[in-house]
ZAMAR-520992 format. One record per residue (C-alpha): x, y, z; residue number from 1; residue in three letters. Coordinates in steps of 0.001 Angstrom, whole numbers. Each point is the difference from the previous one (the first is absolute). Layout:
% ZAMAR-520992
[node [X; Y; Z]; NUM; 'ALA']
...
% end
This chain:
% ZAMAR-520992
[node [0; 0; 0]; 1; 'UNK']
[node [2350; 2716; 1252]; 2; 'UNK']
[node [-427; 3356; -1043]; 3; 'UNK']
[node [-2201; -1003; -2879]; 4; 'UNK']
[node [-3890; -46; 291]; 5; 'UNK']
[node [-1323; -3231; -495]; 6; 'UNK']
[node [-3356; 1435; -1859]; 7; 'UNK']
[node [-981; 3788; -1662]; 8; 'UNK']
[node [-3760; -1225; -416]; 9; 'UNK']
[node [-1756; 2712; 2348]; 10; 'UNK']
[node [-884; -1345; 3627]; 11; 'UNK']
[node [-3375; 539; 1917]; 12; 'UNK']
[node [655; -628; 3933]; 13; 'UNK']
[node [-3764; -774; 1571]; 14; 'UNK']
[node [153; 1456; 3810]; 15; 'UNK']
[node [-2705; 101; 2843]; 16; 'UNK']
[node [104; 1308; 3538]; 17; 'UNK']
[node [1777; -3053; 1009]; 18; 'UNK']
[node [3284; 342; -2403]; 19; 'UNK']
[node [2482; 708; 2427]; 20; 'UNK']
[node [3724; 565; 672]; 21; 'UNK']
[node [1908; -1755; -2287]; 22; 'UNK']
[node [-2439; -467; -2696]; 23; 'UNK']
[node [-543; 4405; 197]; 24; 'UNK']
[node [4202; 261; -11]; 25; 'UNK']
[node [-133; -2581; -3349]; 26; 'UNK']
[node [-2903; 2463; -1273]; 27; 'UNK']
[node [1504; 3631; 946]; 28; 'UNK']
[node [3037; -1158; -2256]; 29; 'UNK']
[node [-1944; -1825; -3103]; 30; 'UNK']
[node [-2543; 3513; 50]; 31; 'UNK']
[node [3054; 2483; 138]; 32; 'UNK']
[node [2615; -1658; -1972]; 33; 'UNK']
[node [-3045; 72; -2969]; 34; 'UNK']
[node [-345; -3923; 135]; 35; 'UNK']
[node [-3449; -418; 1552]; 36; 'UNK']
[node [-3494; 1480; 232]; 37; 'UNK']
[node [-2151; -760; 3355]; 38; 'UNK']
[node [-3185; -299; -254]; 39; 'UNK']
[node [-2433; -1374; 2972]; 40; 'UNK']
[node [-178; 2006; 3709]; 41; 'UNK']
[node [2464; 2348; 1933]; 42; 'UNK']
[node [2022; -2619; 1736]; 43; 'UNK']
[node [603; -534; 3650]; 44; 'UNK']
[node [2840; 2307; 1173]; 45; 'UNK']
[node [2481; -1854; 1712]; 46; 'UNK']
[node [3256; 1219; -697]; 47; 'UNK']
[node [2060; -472; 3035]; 48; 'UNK']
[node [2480; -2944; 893]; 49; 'UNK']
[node [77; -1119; 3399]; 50; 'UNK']
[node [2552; -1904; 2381]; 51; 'UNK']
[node [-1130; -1855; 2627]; 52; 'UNK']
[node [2667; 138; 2706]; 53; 'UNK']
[node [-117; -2658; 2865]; 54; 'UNK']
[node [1206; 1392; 3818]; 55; 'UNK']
[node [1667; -2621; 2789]; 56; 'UNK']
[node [-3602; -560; 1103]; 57; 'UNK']
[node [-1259; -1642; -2757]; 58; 'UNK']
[node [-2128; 2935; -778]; 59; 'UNK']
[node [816; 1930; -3396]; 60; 'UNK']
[node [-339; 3211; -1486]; 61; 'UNK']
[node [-1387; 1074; -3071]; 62; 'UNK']
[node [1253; 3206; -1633]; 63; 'UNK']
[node [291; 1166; -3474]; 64; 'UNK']
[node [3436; 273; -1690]; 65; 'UNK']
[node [-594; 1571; -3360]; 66; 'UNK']
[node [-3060; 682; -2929]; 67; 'UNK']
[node [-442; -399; -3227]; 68; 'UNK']
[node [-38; 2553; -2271]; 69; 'UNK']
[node [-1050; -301; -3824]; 70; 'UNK']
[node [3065; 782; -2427]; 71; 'UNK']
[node [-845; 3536; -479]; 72; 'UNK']
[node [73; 682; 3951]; 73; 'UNK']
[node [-3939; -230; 666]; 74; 'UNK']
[node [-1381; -1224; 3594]; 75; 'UNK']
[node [-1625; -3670; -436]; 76; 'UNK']
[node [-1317; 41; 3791]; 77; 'UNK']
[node [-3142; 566; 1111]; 78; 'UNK']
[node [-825; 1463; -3439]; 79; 'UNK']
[node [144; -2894; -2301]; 80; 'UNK']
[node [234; 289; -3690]; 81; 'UNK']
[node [-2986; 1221; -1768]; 82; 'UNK']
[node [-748; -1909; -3287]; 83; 'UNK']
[node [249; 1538; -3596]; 84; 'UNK']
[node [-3399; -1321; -1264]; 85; 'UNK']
[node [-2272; -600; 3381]; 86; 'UNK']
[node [-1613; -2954; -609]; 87; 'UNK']
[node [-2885; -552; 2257]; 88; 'UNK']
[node [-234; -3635; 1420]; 89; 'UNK']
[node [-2639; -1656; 1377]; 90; 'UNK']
[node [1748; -2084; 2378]; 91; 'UNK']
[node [2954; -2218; 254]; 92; 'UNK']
[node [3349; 600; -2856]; 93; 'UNK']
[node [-820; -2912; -2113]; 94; 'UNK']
[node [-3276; 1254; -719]; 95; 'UNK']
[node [1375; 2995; -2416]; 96; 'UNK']
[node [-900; -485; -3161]; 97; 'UNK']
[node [2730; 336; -3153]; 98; 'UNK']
[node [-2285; 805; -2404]; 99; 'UNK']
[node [-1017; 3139; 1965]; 100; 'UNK']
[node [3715; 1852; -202]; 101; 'UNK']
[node [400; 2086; -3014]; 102; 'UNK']
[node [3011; -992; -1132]; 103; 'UNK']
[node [-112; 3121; -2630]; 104; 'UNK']
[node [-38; 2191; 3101]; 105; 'UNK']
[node [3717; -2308; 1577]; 106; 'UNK']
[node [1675; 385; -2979]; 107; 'UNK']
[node [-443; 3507; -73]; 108; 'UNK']
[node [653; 352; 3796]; 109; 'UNK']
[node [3660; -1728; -761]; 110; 'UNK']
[node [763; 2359; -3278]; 111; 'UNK']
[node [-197; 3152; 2309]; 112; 'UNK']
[node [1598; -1034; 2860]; 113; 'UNK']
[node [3106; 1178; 818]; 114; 'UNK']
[node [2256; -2227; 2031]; 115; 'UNK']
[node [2392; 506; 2739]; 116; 'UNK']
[node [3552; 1043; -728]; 117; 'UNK']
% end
């Protein structure tokens, strides 16, 4: 793989309120690197790593040692990442519908992006 992509086909990333940490860092740097479109809910917000620290008795800490930020500096936590094209679900992820994204509207999303430097 290295520094080559393995695909240029445009990419839709599906979110809900439950996409979380990781899966927001992974979307933050498809969206502004001009990769990926989201389309679904505002995601969850949590954008903090935490180490859990344990004391002689047994008992341990919790505190947070760094956050995530998206590649061009932006705050993931306790704001989340709105979607491009808000796609209104009626319940659970698997329930959105591919034939409902307009995948005129992506393409043209990705051709006037501009991505990080």
């Amino acid at each position: 793989v290295g520094k080559h992509a393995l695909t240029r086909e445009p990419m839709v990333v599906i979110t809900d309120k439950y996409s979380a940490s990781a899966s927001e860092v992974l979307l933050s740097a498809l969206r502004e690197n001009c990769r990926a479109v989201s389309v679904g809910q505002t995601t969850y917000g949590k954008g903090v790593i935490q180490g859990v620290f344990g004391l002689s008795d047994g008992s341990a800490v919790v505190l947070t040692v760094a956050k995530y930020l998206t590649p061009k500096g932006n705050e993931i936590n306790g704001m989340g990442i709105s979607p491009d094209i808000v796609m209104r679900q009626p319940g659970r992820l698997f329930d959105a519908r591919l034939d409902s994204i307009d995948f005129e509207e992506v393409s043209g999303l990705l051709k006037a992006c501009t991505p990080v430097r």
